[in-house]
C-alpha positions in Angstrom: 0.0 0.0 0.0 1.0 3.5 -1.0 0.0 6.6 0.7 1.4 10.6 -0.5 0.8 12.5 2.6 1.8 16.4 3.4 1.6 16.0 6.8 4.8 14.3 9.1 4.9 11.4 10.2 4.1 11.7 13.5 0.3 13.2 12.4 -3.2 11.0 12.0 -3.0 10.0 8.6 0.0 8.4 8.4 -0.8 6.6 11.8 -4.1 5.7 10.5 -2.2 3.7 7.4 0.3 2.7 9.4 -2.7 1.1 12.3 -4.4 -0.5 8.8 -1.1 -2.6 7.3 -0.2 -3.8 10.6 -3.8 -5.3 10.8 -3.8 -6.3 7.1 0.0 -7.6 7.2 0.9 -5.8 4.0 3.8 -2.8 3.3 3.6 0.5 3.6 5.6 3.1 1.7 4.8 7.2 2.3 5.8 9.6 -0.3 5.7 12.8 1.1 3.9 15.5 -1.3 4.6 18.8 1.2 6.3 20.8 -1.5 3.3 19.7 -4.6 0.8 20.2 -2.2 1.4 23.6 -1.4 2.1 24.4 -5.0 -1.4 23.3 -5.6 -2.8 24.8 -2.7 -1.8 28.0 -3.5 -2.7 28.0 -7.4 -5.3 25.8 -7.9 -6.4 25.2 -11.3 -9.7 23.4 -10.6 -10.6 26.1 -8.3 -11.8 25.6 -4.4 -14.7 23.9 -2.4 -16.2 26.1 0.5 -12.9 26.4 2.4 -9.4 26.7 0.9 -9.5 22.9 -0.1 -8.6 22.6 -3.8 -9.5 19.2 -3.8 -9.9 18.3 -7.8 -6.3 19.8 -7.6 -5.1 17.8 -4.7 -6.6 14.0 -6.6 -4.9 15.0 -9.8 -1.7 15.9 -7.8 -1.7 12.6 -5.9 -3.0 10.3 -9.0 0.3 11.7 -10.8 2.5 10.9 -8.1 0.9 7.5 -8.1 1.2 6.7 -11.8 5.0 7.8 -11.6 5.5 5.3 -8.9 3.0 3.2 -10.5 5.5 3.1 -13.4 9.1 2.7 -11.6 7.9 -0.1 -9.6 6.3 -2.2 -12.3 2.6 -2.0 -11.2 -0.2 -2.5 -13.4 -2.8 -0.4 -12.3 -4.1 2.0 -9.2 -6.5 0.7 -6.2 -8.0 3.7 -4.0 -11.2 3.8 -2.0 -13.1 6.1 -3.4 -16.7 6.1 -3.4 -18.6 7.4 -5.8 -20.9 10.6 -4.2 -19.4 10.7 -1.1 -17.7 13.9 -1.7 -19.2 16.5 -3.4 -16.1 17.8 -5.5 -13.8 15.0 -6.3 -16.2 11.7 -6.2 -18.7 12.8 -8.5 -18.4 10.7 -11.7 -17.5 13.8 -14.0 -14.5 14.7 -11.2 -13.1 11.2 -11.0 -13.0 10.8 -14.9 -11.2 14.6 -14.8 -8.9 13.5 -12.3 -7.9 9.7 -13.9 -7.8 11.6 -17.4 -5.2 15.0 -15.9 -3.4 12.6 -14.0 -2.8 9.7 -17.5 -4.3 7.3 -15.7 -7.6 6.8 -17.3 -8.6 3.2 -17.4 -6.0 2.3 -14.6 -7.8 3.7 -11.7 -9.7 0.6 -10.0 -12.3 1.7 -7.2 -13.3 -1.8 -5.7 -16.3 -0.1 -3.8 -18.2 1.6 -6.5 -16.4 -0.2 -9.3 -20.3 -1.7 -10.1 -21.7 1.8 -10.9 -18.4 2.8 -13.0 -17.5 1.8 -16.3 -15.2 -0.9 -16.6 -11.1 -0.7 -16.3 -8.6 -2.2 -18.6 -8.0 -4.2 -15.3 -11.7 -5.5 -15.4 -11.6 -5.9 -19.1 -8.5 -8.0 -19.3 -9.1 -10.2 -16.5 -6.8 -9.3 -14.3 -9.4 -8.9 -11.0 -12.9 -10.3 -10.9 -15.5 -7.6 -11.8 -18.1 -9.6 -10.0 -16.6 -9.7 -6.7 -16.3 -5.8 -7.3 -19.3 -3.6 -5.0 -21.3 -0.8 -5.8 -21.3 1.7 -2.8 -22.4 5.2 -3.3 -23.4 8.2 -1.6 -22.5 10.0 2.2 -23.1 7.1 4.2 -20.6 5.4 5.8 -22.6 2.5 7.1 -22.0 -0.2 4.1 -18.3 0.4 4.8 -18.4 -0.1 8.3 -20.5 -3.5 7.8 -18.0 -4.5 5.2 -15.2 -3.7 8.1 -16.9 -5.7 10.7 -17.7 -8.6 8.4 -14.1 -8.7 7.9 -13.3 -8.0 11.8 -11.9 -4.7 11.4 -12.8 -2.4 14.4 -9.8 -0.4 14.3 -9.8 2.4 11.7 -10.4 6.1 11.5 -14.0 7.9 12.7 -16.0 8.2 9.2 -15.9 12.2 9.1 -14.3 14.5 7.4 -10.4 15.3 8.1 -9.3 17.8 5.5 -8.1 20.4 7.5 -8.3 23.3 4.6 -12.2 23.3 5.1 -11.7 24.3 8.7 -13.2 28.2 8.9 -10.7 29.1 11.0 -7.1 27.7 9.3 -8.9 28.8 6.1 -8.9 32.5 7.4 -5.2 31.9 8.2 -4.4 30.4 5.2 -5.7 32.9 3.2 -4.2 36.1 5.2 -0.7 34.2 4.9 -1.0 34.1 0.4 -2.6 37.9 0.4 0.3 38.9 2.6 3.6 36.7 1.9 2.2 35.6 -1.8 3.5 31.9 -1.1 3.5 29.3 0.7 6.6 27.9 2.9 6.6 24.8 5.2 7.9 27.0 8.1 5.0 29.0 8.0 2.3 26.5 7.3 3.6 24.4 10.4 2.2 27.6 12.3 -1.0 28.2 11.2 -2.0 25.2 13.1 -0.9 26.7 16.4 -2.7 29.5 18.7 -4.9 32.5 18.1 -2.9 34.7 15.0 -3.5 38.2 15.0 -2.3 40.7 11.9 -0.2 43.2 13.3 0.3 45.0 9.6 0.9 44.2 6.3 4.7 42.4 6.8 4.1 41.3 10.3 1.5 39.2 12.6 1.5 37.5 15.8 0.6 34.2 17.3 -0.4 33.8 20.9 -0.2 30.0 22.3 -3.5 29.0 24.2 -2.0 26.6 27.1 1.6 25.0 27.9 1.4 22.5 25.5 1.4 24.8 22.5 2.8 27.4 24.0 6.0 24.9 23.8 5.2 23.8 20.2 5.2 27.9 19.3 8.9 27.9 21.1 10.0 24.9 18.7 8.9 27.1 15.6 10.9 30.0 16.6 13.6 30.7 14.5 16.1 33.7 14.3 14.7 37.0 13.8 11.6 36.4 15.3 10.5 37.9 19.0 9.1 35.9 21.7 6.7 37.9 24.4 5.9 36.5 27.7 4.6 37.7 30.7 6.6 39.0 33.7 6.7 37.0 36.9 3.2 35.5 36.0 1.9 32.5 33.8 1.3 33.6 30.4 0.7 32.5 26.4 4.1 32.8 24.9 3.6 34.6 22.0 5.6 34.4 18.5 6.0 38.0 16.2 7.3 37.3 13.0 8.2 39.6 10.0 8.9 43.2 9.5 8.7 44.4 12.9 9.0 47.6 14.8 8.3 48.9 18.5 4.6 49.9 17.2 4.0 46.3 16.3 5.6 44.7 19.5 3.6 47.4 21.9 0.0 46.0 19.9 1.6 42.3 20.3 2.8 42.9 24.0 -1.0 44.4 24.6 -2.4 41.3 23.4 -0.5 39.2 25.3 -1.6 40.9 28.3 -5.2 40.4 27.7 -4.2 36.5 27.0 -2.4 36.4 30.8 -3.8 35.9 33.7 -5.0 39.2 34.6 -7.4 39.1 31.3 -5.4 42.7 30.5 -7.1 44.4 33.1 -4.1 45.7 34.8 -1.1 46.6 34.2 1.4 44.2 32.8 5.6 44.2 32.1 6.0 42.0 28.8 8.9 40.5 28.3 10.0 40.9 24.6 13.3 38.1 22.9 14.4 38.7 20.0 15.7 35.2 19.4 19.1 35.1 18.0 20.2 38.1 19.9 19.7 37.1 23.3 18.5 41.1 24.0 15.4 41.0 26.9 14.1 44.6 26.9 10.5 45.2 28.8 7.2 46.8 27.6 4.4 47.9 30.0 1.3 47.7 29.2 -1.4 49.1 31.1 -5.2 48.2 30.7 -6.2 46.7 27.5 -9.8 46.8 25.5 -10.9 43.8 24.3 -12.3 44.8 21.3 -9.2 46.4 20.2 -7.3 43.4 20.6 -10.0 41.3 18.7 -10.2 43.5 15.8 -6.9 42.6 14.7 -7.5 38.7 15.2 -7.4 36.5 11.4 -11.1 35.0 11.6 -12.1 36.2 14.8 -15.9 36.0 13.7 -15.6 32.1 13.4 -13.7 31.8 16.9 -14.3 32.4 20.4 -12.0 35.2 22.4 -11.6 32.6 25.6 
């Protein structure tokens, strides 16, 4: 089995194919796609579904990388699970015969659960499987999958929803502040956008703000030199990363919303400790009582998150 992820290894989906050949006693090999990925993500061709998700974009992208490897390592044709209707851009049957025809592999994309309702592969046609013993799944539902899964006594495998996460409102709204104001996309910067509340300080600068310890250390492992990290004084806090072109006007707006982020809620008045890493330098910046709304206004899709 064969999976192109963007993600590390560490993350859900390559667990999730990693938890499925162990059960099924069959190899794995990941191809990471990070770079392709966020090519495509940024200039999609095929256009976008309700979030940032380019996801005619992302199947072609994939099913290329597939027939290449399909091709250095002998193989005759592609298996995937698709099923036809089950998602509303790249399962229709006009999007999967755009995808197998962009990516070269028309006729060489096998579907074994709506293989019934699709016309017939050169796989099919030359004998090579059994059409017969091929189903005909459709639509949203999830439930003839899982009663395949149990007849075959797999229990183990991923909740049936949803995981994309470029139709989330919120890392859409990030996503799409970082292209209008850095015009590309970078793995460094990506990595982030998964972290925190993110607030846009100006055009060539923005802040995130962790929301417990545990990111709050994840934010310190993407610091890199160049960038300031703002905590509280003498207090718990959020650590809070500023990246870009930044002055003492953006650090006093990033030290005041670190306040309201501390303990105190920004109700008082606060010393902010401000690291620029690389230098080592710790200057101080008080902040006295801070407005919420002031602070919110400058939040990247604050209307489809809470402030707490």
């Amino acid at each position: 089995m064969t999976i192109f992820c963007s993600c590390t290894p560490k993350e859900s989906s390559c667990s999730a194919a990693r938890t499925a050949v162990d059960q099924l006693g069959i190899d794995l090999e990941v191809v990471n796609a990070t770079d392709e990925f966020l090519t495509v993500v940024a200039n999609p061709k095929h256009g976008r579904g309700s979030g940032m998700n380019p996801c005619l974009d992302c199947r072609i992208m994939m099913f290329r990388k597939a027939r290449k490897y399909m091709e250095e390592i002998g193989a005759s044709f592609v298996v995937t699970g698709e099923v036809l209707g089950q998602r509303p851009m790249s399962q229709r049957r006009d999007a999967m015969q755009l995808i197998d025809r962009e990516s070269g592999l028309t006729g060489y994309v096998v579907r074994p659960l709506s293989a019934g309702l699709l016309e017939p592969t050169i796989p099919e046609n030359e004998g090579w499987i059994d059409r017969e013993k091929l189903l005909s799944v459709s639509g949203r539902s999830r439930r003839p999958q899982m009663a395949l899964a149990e007849g075959m006594g797999l229990r183990d495998y991923p909740c049936p929803a949803g995981g994309c996460r470029l139709t989330d409102p919120i890392f859409g709204q990030r996503l799409r502040d970082l292209l209008e104001h850095d015009g590309e996309l970078r793995r460094e910067e990506v990595s982030v956008l998964k972290l925190g509340r993110h607030f846009r300080l100006s055009p060539k600068a923005k802040a995130v703000v962790g929301r417990d310890a545990q990111e709050n250390h994840k934010l310190g492992n993407e610091l890199r030199n160049g960038d300031h990290a703002l905590e509280i004084g003498g207090q718990p806090g959020p650590l809070t990363m500023v990246r870009g072109d930044v002055g003492e006007a953006e650090l006093a707006v990033a030290a005041s919303i670190t306040s309201r982020y501390g303990k105190s809620g920004g109700r008082s008045t606060t010393t902010v400790l401000c690291r620029r890493v690389g230098d080592g330098a710790m200057p101080s910046i008080r902040v006295g009582p801070v407005d919420r709304e002031s602070v919110r206004s400058k939040m990247i899709g604050a209307n489809d998150q809470p402030d707490e």
